[in-house]
VEXDREN-2710 file (C-alpha; in Angstrom, 1 decimal):
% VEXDREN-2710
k/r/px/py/pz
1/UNK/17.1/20.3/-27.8
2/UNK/17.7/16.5/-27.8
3/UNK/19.8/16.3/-24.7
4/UNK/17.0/18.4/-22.8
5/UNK/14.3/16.4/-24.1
6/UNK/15.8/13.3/-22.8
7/UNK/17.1/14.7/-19.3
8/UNK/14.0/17.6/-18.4
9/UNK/11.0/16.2/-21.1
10/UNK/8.3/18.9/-21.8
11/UNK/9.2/21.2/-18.8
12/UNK/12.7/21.7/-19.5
13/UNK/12.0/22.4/-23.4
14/UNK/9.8/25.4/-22.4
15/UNK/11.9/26.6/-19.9
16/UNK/14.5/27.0/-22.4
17/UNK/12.2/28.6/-25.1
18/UNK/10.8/31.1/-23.0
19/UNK/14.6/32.1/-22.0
20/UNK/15.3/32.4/-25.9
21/UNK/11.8/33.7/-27.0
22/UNK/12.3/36.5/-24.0
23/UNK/9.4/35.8/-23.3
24/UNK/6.5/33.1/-22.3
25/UNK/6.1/29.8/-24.0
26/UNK/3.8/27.0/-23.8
27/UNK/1.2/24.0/-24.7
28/UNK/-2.4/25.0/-25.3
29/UNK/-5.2/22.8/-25.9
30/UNK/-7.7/23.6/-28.5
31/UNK/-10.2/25.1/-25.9
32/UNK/-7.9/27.3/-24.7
33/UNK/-6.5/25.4/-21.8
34/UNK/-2.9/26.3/-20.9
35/UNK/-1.8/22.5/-20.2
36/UNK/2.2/23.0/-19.5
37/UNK/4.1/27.0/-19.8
38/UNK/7.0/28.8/-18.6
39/UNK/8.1/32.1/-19.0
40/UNK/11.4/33.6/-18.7
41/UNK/10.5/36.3/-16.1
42/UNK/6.8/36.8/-14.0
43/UNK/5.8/39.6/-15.9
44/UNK/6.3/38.5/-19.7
45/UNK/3.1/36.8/-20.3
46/UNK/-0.1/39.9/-19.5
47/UNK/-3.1/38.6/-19.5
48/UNK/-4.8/40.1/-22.6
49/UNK/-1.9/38.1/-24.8
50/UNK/-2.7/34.5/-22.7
51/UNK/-6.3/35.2/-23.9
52/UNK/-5.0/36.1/-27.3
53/UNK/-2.9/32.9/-27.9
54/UNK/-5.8/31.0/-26.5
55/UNK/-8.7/32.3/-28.9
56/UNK/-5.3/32.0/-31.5
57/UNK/-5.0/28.1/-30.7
58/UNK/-8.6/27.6/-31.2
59/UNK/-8.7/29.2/-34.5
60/UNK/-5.4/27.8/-35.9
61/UNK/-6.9/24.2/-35.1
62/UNK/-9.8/24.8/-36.8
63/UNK/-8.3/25.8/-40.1
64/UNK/-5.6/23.4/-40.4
65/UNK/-2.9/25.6/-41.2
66/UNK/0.9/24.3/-40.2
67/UNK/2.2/27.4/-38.1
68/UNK/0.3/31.3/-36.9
69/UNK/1.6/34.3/-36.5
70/UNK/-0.7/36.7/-34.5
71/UNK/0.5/40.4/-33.8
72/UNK/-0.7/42.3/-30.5
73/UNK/1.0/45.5/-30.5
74/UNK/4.3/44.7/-28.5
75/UNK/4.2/41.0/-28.8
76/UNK/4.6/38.4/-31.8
77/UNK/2.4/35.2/-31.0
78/UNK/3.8/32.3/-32.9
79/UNK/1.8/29.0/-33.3
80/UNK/2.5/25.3/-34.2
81/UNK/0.8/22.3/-33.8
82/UNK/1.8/19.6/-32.3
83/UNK/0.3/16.9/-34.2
84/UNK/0.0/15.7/-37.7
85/UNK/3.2/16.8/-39.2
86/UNK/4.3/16.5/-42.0
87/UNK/6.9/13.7/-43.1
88/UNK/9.7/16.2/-43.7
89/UNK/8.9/18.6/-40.9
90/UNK/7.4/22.4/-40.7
91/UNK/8.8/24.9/-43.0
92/UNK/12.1/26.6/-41.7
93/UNK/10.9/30.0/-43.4
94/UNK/10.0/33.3/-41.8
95/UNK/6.3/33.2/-40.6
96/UNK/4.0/36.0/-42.0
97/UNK/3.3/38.9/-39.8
98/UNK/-0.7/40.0/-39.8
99/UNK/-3.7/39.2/-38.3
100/UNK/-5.5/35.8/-37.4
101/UNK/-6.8/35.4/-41.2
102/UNK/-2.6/35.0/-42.0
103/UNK/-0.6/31.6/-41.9
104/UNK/1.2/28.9/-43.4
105/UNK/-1.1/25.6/-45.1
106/UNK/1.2/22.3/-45.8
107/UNK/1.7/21.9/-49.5
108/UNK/-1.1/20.2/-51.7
109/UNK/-3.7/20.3/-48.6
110/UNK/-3.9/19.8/-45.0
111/UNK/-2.1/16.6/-44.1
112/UNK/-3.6/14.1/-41.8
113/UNK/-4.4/15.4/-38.3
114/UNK/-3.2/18.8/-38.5
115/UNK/-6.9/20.4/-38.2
116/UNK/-7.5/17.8/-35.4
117/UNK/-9.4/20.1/-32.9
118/UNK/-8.2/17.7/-30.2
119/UNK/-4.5/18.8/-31.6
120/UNK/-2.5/20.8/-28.9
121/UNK/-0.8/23.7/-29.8
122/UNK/2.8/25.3/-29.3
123/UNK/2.6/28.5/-28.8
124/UNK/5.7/31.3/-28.2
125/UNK/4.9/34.9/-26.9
126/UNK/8.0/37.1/-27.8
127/UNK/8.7/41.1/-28.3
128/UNK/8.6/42.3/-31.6
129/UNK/10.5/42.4/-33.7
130/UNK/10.9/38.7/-33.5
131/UNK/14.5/38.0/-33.1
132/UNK/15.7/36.5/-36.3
133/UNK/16.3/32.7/-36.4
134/UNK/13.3/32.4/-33.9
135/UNK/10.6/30.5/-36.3
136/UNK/13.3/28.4/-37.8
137/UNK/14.5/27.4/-34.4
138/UNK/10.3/26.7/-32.7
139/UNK/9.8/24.7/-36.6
140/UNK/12.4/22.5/-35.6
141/UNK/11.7/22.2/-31.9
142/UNK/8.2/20.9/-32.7
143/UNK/9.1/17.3/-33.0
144/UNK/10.9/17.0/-30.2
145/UNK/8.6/18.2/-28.2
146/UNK/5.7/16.4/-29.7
147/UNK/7.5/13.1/-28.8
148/UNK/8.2/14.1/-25.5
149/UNK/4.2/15.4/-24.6
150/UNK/3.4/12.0/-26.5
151/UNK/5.8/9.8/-24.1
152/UNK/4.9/11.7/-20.4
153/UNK/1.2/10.8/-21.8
154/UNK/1.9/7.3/-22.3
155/UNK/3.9/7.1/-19.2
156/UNK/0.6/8.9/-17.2
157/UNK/-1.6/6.0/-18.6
158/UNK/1.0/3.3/-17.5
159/UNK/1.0/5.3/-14.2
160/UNK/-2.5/4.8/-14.2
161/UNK/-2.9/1.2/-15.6
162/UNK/-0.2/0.2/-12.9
163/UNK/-2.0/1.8/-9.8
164/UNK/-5.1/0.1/-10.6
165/UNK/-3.8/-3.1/-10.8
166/UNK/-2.1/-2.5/-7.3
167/UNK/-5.4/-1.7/-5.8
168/UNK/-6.9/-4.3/-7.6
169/UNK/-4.4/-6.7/-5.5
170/UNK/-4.5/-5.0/-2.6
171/UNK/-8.1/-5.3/-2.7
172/UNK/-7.6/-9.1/-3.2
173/UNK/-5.6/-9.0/-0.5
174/UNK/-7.8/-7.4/1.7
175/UNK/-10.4/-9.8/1.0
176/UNK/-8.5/-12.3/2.0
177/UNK/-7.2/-10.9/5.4
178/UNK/-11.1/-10.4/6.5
179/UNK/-11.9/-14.3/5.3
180/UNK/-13.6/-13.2/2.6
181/UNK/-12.5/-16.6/0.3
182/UNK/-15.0/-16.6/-2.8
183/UNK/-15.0/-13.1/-3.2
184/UNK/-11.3/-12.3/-3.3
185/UNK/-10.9/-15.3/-6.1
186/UNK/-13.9/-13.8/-8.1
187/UNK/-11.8/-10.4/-8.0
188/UNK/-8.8/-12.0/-8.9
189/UNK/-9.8/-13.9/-11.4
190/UNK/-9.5/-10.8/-13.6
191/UNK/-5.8/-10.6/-12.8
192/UNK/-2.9/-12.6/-13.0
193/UNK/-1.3/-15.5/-11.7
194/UNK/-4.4/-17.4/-10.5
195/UNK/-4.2/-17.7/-6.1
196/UNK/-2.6/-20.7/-5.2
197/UNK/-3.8/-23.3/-2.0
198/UNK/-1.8/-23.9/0.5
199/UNK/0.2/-21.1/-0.4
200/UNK/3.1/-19.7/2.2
201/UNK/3.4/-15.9/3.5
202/UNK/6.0/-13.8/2.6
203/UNK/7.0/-10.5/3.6
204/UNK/9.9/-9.1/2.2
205/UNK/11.0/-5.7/3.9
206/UNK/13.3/-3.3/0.9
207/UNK/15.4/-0.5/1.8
208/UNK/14.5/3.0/0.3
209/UNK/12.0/3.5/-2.4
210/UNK/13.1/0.0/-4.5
211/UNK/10.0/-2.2/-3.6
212/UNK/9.4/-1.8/-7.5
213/UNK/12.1/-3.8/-8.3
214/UNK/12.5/-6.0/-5.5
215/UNK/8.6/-6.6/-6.8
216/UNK/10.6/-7.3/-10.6
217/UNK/12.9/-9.4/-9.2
218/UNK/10.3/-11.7/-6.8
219/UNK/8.7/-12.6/-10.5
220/UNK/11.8/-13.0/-12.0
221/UNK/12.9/-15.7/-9.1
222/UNK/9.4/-17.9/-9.4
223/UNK/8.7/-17.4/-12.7
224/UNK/5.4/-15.2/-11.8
225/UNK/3.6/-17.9/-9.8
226/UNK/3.7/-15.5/-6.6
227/UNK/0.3/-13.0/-5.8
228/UNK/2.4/-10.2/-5.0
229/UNK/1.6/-7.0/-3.4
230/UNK/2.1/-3.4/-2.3
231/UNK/1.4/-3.4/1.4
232/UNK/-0.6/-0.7/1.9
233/UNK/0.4/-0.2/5.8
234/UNK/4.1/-0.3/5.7
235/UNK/5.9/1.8/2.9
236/UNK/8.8/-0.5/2.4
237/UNK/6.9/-3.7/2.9
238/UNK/6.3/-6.2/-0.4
239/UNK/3.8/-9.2/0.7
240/UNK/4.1/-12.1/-1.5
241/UNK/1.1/-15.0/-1.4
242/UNK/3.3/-17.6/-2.6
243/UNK/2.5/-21.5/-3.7
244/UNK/3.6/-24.1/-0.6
245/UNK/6.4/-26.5/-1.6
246/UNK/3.5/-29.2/-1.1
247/UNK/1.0/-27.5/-3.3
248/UNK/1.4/-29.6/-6.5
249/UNK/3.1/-27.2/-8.3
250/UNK/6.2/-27.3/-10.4
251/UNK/9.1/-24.5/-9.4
252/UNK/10.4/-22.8/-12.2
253/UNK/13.6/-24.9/-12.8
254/UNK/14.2/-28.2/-11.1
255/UNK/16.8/-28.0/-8.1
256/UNK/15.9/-24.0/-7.6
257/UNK/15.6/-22.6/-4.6
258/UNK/12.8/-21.2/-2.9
259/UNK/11.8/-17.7/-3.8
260/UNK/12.4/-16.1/-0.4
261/UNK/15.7/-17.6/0.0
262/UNK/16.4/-16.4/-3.7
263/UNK/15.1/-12.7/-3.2
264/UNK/17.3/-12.3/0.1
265/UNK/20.4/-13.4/-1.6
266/UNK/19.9/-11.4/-4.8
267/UNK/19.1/-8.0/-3.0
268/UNK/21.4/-7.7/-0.3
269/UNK/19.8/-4.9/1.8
270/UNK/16.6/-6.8/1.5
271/UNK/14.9/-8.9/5.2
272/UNK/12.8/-11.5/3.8
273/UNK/10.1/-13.3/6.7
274/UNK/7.9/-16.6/5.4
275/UNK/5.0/-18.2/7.3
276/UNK/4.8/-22.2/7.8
277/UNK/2.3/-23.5/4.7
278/UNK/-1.4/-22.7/5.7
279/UNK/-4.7/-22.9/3.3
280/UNK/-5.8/-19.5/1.4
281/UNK/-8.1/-19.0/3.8
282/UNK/-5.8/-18.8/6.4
283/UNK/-3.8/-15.8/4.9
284/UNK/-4.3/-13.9/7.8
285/UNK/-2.6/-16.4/9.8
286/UNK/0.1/-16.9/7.4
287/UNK/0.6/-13.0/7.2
288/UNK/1.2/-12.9/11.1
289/UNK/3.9/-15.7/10.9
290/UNK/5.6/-14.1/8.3
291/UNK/5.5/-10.6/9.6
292/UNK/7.3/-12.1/12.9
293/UNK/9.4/-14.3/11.3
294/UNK/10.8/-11.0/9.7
295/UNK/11.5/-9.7/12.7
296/UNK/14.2/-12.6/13.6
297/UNK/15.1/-12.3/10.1
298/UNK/16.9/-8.5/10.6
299/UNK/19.0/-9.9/13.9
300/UNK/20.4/-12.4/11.2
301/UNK/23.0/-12.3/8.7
302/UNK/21.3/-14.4/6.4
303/UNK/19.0/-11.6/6.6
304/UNK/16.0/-14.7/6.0
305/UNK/13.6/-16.7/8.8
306/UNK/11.0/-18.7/8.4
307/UNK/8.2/-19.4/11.5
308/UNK/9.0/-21.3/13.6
309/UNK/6.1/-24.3/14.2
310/UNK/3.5/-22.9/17.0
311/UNK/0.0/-23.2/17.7
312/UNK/-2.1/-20.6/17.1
313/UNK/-4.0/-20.4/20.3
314/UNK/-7.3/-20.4/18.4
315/UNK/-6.2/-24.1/17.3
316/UNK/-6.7/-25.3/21.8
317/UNK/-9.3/-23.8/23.1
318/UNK/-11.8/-26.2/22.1
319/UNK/-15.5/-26.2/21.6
320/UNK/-16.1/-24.1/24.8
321/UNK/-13.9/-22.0/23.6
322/UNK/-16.1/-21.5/19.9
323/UNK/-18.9/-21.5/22.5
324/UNK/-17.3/-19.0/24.2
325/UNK/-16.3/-17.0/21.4
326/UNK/-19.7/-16.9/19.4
327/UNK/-21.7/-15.7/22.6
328/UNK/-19.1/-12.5/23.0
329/UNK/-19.1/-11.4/19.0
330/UNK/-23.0/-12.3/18.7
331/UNK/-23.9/-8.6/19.6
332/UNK/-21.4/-7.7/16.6
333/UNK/-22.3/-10.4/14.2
334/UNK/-26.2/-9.2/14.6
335/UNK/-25.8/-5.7/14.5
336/UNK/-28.0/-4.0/12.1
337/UNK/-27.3/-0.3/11.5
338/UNK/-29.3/2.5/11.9
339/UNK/-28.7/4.2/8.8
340/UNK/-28.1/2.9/5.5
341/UNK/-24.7/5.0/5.3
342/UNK/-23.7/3.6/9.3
343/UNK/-21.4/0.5/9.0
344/UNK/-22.8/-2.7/9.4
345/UNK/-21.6/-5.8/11.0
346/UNK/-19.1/-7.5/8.1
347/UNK/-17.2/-3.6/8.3
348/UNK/-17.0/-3.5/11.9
349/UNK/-16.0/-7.2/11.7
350/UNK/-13.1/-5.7/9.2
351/UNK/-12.4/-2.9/10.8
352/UNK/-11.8/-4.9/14.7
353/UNK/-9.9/-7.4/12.4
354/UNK/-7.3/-4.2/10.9
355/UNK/-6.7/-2.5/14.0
356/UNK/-5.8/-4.9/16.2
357/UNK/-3.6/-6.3/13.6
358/UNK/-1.8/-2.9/12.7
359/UNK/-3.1/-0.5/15.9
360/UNK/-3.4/3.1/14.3
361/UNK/-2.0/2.4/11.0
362/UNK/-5.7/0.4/10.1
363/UNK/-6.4/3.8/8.5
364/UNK/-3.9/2.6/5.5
365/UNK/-4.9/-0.6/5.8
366/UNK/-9.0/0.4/5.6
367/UNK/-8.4/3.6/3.6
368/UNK/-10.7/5.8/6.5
369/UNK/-9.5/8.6/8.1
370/UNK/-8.6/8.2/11.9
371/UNK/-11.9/10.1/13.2
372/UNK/-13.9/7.5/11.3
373/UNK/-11.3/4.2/12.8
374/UNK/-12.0/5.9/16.1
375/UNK/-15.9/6.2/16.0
376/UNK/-16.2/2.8/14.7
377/UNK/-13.9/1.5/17.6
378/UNK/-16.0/3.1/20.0
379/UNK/-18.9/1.9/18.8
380/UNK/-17.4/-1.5/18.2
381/UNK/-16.5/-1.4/22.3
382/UNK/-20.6/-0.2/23.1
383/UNK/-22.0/-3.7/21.3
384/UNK/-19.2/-5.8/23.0
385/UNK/-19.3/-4.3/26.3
386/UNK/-15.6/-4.0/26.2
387/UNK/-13.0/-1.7/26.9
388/UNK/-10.5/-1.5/23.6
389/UNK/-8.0/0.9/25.3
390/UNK/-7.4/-2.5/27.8
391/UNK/-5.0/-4.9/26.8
392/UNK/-6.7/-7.7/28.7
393/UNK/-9.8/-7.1/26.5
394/UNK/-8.1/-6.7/23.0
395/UNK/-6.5/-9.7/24.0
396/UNK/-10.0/-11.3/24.4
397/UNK/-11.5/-9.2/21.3
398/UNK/-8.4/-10.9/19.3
399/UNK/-8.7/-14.3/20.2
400/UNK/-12.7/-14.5/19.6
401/UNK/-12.0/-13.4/15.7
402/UNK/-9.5/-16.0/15.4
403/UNK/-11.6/-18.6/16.7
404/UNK/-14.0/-17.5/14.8
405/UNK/-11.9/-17.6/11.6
406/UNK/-10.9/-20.9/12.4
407/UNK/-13.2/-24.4/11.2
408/UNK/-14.6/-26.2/13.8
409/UNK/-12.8/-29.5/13.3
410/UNK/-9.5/-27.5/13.7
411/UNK/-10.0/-27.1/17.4
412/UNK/-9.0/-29.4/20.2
413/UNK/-11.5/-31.5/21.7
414/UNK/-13.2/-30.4/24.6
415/UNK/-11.3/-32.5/27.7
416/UNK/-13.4/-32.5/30.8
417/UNK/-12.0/-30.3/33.4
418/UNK/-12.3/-30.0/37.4
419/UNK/-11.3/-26.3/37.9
420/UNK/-13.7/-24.3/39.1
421/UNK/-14.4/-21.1/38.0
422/UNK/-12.0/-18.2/38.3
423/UNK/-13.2/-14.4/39.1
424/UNK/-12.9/-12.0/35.9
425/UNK/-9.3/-10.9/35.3
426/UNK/-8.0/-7.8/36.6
427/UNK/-9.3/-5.2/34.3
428/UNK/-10.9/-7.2/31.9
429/UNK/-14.4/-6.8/31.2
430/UNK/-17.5/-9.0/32.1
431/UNK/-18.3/-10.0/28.4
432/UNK/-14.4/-11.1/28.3
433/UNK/-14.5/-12.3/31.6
434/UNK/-15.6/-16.2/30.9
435/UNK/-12.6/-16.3/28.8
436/UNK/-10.4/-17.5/32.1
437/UNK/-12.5/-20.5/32.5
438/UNK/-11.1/-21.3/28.6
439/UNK/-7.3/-20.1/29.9
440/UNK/-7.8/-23.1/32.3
441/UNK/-7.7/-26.0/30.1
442/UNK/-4.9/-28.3/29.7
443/UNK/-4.6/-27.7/26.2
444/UNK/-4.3/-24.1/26.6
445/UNK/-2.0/-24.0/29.6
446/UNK/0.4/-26.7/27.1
447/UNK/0.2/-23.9/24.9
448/UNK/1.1/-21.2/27.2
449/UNK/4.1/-23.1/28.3
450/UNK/5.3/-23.8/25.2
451/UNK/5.0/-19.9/24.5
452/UNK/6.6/-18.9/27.3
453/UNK/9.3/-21.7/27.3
454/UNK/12.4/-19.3/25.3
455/UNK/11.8/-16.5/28.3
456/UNK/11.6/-18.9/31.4
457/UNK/13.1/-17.4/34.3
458/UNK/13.5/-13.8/32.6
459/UNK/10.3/-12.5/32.6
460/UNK/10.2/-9.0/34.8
461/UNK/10.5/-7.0/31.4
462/UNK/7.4/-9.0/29.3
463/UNK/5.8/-8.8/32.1
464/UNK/5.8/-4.8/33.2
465/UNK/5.6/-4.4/29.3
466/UNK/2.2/-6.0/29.3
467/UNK/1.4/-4.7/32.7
468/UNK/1.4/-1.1/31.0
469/UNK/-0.7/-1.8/27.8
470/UNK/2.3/-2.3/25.8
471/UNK/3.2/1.4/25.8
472/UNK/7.1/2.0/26.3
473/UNK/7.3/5.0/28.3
474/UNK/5.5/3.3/31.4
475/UNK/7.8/0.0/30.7
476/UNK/11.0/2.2/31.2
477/UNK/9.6/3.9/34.6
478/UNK/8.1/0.5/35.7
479/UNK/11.7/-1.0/35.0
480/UNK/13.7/1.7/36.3
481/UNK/15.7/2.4/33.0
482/UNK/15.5/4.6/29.8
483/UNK/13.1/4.2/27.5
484/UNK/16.0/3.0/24.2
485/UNK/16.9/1.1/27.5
486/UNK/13.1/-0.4/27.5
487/UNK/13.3/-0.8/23.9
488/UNK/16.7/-2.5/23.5
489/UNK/15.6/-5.1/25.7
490/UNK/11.8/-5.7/23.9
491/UNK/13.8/-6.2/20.7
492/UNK/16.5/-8.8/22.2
493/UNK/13.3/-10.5/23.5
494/UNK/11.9/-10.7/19.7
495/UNK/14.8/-12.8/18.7
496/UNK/14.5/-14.9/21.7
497/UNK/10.9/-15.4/21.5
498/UNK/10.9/-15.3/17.1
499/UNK/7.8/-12.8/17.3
500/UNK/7.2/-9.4/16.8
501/UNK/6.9/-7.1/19.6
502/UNK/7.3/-3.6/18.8
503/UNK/5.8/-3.2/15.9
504/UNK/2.1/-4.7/14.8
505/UNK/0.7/-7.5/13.8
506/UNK/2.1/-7.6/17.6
507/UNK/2.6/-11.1/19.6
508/UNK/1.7/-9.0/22.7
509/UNK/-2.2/-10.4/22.5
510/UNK/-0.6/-14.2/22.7
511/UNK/1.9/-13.2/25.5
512/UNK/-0.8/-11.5/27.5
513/UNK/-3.2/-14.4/27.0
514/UNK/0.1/-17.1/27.9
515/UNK/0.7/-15.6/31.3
516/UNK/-2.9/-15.1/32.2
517/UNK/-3.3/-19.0/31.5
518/UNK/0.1/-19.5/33.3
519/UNK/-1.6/-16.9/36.5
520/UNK/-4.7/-19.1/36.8
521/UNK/-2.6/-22.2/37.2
522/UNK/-0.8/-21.1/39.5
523/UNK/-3.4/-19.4/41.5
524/UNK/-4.5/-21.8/44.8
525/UNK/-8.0/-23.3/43.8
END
């Protein structure tokens, strides 16, 4: 009994006293609820008996007795509670035989808890006669069993407890992604440690189904200080909002090393990415930087990278750019919907924000199922006058949020140009178009070189890869080659370039917008 409660719990128990009742055993609640049974083959449990030891459970709860006996012709119903016993146990005698008005009271009154009508109930169907042995051998099963239904309770609660407090974080975390800075500390303030500014990115990629204790031993390594998370989008994916090194705050022993760099040396088949330092309310940022500094982290044996320093091209396009940026989301930012359950404008500002961070897995991210991503989208394309299935326009689309995520005083100062204008890309939209007179500015075209700098000279495969929306099959016939061919090549180029390419939050937006700013250079004026 002891060896199957601690290897099989409740299940196991019954499986084995049905097998040595011959019959059907199992837990009943007072109202007649069968909460856990087995039987030892489909036909020894007929219905009239089930009804039986359910009217049987009610009544036994009711008068407090320690064990019930209950004859039905060709079956014995046996009956135990499974609370309130005694200090010494049930009684290891022979159960009286009879009717419902027959059983066994605990000595000098009904101990504490026995007639608890909230009490579940044991109860063993068997043929008659009842083998001998039997009520001796369910007396002392009852403890076991109680403290095993007691334990998978407790552990449901903890199940419970624990997946609350991961949505609770993911929530936080969510808040944070959309810019949502008050709001996500309100919410956290509930729950611990307290969110740290500057803080770095981390995202630490587990093999298998250990993110729990990679998740046990990130606390262990910084002592708790760390927001840590569940990504919701990628199963094996643990995101950690960590306090930067220049955030005032002390490390958990003097001379330790960082957290990341701990974590990837204590769990070897762990790949740990960490963004540059960047203010809370730039976790969004710090989230892309970590997610493709993980991606130069599995090409290494250290199995760690941290991001390398780039602009973020929101940081150079300068006040015309903002200007630029504000007129295409203002049909977005003042959309009121028609009904009160339609989304309004901070959702749709959310929902652009997910998906072109994470393409079709927003639906994790969001928690909406694909039909609703896809109207949304849709309707997200109609006020914006753009076409999402378009690179060149999500490209636009993403750079407008990041602008507008960005404080003013961030961007470069607006440096007179000379250009004139250029015509709208190829396949880019009117709203999107004016974004090539931003492309033209030093600042930007700086940026694009500096982007672009790793793949100089090598660009036929980025190239075609952009040229067909970033879809691979298209890359391999555009290239001539097979499509692991195609794919072998886009993940030598992650290393090269340190970003992730195959697999969102994509750099493909920041290539596509680097060789358009590179094109318009280029172009004779």
């Amino acid at each position: 009994m002891h060896r199957l409660a601690r290897t099989g719990g409740t299940a196991e128990l019954l499986r084995w006293l049905a097998w040595r009742a011959e019959g059907w055993a199992g837990i009943v609640g007072p109202d007649g609820t069968v909460l856990h049974a087995a039987a030892r083959t489909a036909g020894a449990m007929v219905p009239d008996v089930a009804g039986l030891v359910a009217e049987s459970a009610s009544a036994l709860a009711e008068r407090g007795v320690q064990a019930y006996s209950v004859d039905t012709g060709e079956h014995t119903a046996l009956l135990f509670p499974l609370s309130g016993f005694p200090q010494g146990g049930f009684p290891r005698s022979g159960l009286p035989q009879g009717g419902l008005s027959q059983g066994i009271s605990p000595p000098g009154g009904s101990p504490q808890g026995v007639g608890d009508p909230a009490a579940p109930v044991l109860a063993v169907v068997t043929p008659r006669p009842v083998a001998a042995g039997l009520a001796t051998l369910l007396a002392d099963v009852v403890l076991p069993l109680s403290l095993c239904l007691q334990a998978e309770t407790l552990e449901r609660k903890r199940r419970r407890v624990d997946l609350a407090e991961s949505r609770g974080r993911e929530a936080v975390l969510h808040l944070l992604m959309t810019g949502q800075l008050s709001i996500a500390q309100q919410v956290a303030g509930a729950l611990r440690p307290r969110l740290p500014d500057p803080v770095r990115v981390c995202v630490v990629e587990c093999s298998g189904d250990d993110r729990d204790e990679v998740a046990r031993v990130c606390v262990d390594a910084d002592g708790g200080r760390s927001w840590i998370v569940r990504c919701p989008v990628y199963a094996r994916h643990l995101i950690l909002v960590m306090p930067a090194e220049d955030a005032g705050e002390k490390a958990p022993e003097p001379g330790a090393a960082p957290t990341d760099e701990t974590v990837a040396a204590r769990v070897g088949d762990c790949v740990v990415g960490v963004s540059e330092p960047v203010p809370l309310a730039d976790t969004a940022t710090g989230y892309r930087q970590a997610f493709h500094a993980l991606a130069v982290a599995r090409e290494l044996p250290t199995r760690h990278a941290r991001f390398g320093v780039s602009p973020d091209p929101a940081l150079v396009v300068g006040p015309a750019g903002r200007r630029w940026a504000d007129e295409l989301l203002n049909p977005l930012l003042t959309h009121v919907p028609r009904r009160a359950q339609d989304p309004g404008s901070q959702e749709l500002l959310a929902t652009a924000t997910s998906w072109l961070a994470f393409s079709s897995h927003a639906t994790d991210h969001l928690k909406v199922h694909r039909n609703t991503l896809a109207a949304r989208l849709r309707l997200i394309g109609e006020l914006l006058g753009l076409d999402l299935h378009r690179l060149a326009d999500q490209s636009a689309l993403d750079l407008a949020l990041r602008v507008r995520a960005t404080p003013a005083p961030a961007c470069t100062p607006e440096v007179p140009s000379s250009a004139p204008p250029f015509p709208y890309a190829s396949g880019t939209s009117q709203a999107a178009g004016g974004l090539d007179a931003i492309l033209c500015r030093p600042a930007v075209r700086d940026w694009a070189d500096q982007q672009l700098a790793p793949v100089l000279g090598a660009e036929e495969t980025l190239r075609t890869w952009l040229r067909c929306e970033g879809r691979l099959g298209p890359t391999a016939a555009g290239l001539g080659i097979s499509v692991p061919g195609a794919r072998k090549r886009l993940t030598r180029l992650e290393t090269v370039l340190q970003r992730s390419l195959l697999r969102p939050p994509s750099a493909r937006y920041d290539l596509w917008l680097a060789f358009r700013s590179r094109d318009l250079a280029a172009a004779p004026r």
